[in-house]
C-alpha positions, 0 to 999 in steps of 0.5 A: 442805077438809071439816071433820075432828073434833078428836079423830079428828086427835088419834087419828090423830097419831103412827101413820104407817098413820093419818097417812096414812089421814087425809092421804087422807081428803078424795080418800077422801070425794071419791070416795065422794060421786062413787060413791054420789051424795053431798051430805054434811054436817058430820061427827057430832063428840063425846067417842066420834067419834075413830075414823071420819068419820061424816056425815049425807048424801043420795043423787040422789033423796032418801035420806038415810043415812049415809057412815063411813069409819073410820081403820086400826084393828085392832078394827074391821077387819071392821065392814062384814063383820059389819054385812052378816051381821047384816043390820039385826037388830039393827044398822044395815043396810049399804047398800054398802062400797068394798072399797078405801077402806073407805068404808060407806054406812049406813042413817041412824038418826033421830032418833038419839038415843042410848041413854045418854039414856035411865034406867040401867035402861032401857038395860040392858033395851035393851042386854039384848034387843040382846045377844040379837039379836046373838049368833047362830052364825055361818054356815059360812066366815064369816070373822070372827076370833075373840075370841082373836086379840084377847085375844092382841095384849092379852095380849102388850101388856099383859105387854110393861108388866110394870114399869107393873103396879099389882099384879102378882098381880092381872094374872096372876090377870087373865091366867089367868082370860083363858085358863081362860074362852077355854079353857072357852067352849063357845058361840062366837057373833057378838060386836060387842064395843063395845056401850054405850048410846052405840053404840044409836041411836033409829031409824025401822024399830026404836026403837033400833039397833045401830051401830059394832060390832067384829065376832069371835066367841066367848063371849057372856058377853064382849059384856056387858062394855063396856056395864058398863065404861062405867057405872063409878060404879054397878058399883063401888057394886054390882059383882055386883048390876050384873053380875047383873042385865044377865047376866039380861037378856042370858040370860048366865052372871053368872059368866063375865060378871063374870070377863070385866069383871075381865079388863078391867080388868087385862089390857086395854092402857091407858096405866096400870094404876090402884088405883081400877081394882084395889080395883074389880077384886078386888071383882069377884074 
């Protein structure tokens, strides 16, 4: 039996759809290796690898890439397919996807170390410059969905929870400027969605790369949140200088990037709605 990280089996506990997904993983890895002529190792494994089996593997004849097979999960529902129209600028390249497993042959990043190793500043100018590659018009047909279709499932969770709201009048603030921003997006581009200084990789072909992206499309100025989000300590010390200063490298709007940091804060479904994350959401506001 192939090794399967902790956390991956925890994610995957209590939903039958991902129970039976990873009761499959290994006849799914079995014939991925029989596919592409695979010799793997041992799964990547840490704190943001609970959502895919990831591992390092080498093809008959040498290559040495990467196999992904990713539990159900609606936000990443359509990785491969925006991985093959961004076509490695700036992401990983997409060697090959079996439609009926989902499994993914990637292009493996080395060394691969991650972004976050790095200074907090230097990953801003880094995920600044990624930011501009990604967000490019999607071509004719291309059949990504858009931001709003997840902002809605958000949206129903979230008011579903009414009695857990920490404060009310800050969700519906967060609910209103949900809608005015998807009302008033103007520019509707590709957007990866879970891009942070851990989702960027030190690579060969470029000094970094993109990996793991969630593909829709919609408003850039969305795509600036998760990174901040994932440095909390320094947004809530500077919140609208953090804000300003990656909207500038990323050539976004600073206000509708800080409106959107706040509607996630309030309006993304979370266990618990907390006023650690309120004080720093009206400071936003």
């Amino acid at each position: 039996m192939r090794v399967v990280p902790d956390l991956l089996v925890t994610n995957c506990r209590g939903v039958p759809e991902r129970e039976r997904w990873l009761a499959g993983l290994e006849a799914a890895l079995d014939t991925a290796c029989a596919r592409w002529g695979l010799e793997l190792g041992d799964p990547f494994d840490g704190p943001e690898v609970g959502a895919a089996w990831v591992a390092p593997a080498v093809r008959r004849g040498g290559e040495r890439v990467v196999l992904k097979l990713g539990m159900p999960h609606d936000e990443a529902a359509d990785e491969a397919h925006g991985l093959a129209l961004w076509a490695g600028d700036p992401t990983v390249r997409l060697i090959d996807v079996d439609d009926r497993s989902g499994a993914m042959l990637l292009e493996r990043c080395e060394p691969g170390t991650a972004l976050r190793s790095q200074p907090e500043r230097d990953q801003d100018a880094v995920v600044g410059a990624m930011l501009r590659r990604l967000h490019r018009e999607p071509p004719p047909a291309h059949g990504l969905r858009p931001l709003s279709a997840m902002l809605a499932r958000w949206s129903a969770a979230t008011r579903g929870k009414e009695a857990r709201w920490s404060d009310a009048g800050l969700v519906l603030e967060g609910l209103t400027r949900m809608d005015e921003l998807l009302r008033t997006t103007t520019r509707h581009v590709m957007l990866a969605t879970d891009l942070h200084a851990g989702n960027v990789l030190a690579a060969r072909r470029e000094p970094w790369l993109v990996i793991d992206p969630k593909p829709f499309v919609g408003d850039p100025a969305y795509d600036a949140t998760q990174h901040l989000l994932n440095g909390l300590e320094r947004l809530r010390a500077a919140p609208h200088d953090t804000v300003a200063r990656l909207a500038d490298l990323a050539g976004l709007d600073a206000e509708r990037v800080r409106d959107w940091t706040l509607v996630r804060l309030v309006v993304e479904p979370i266990d618990g709605w907390s006023a650690d994350g309120d004080d720093l959401a009206r400071a936003l506001a």
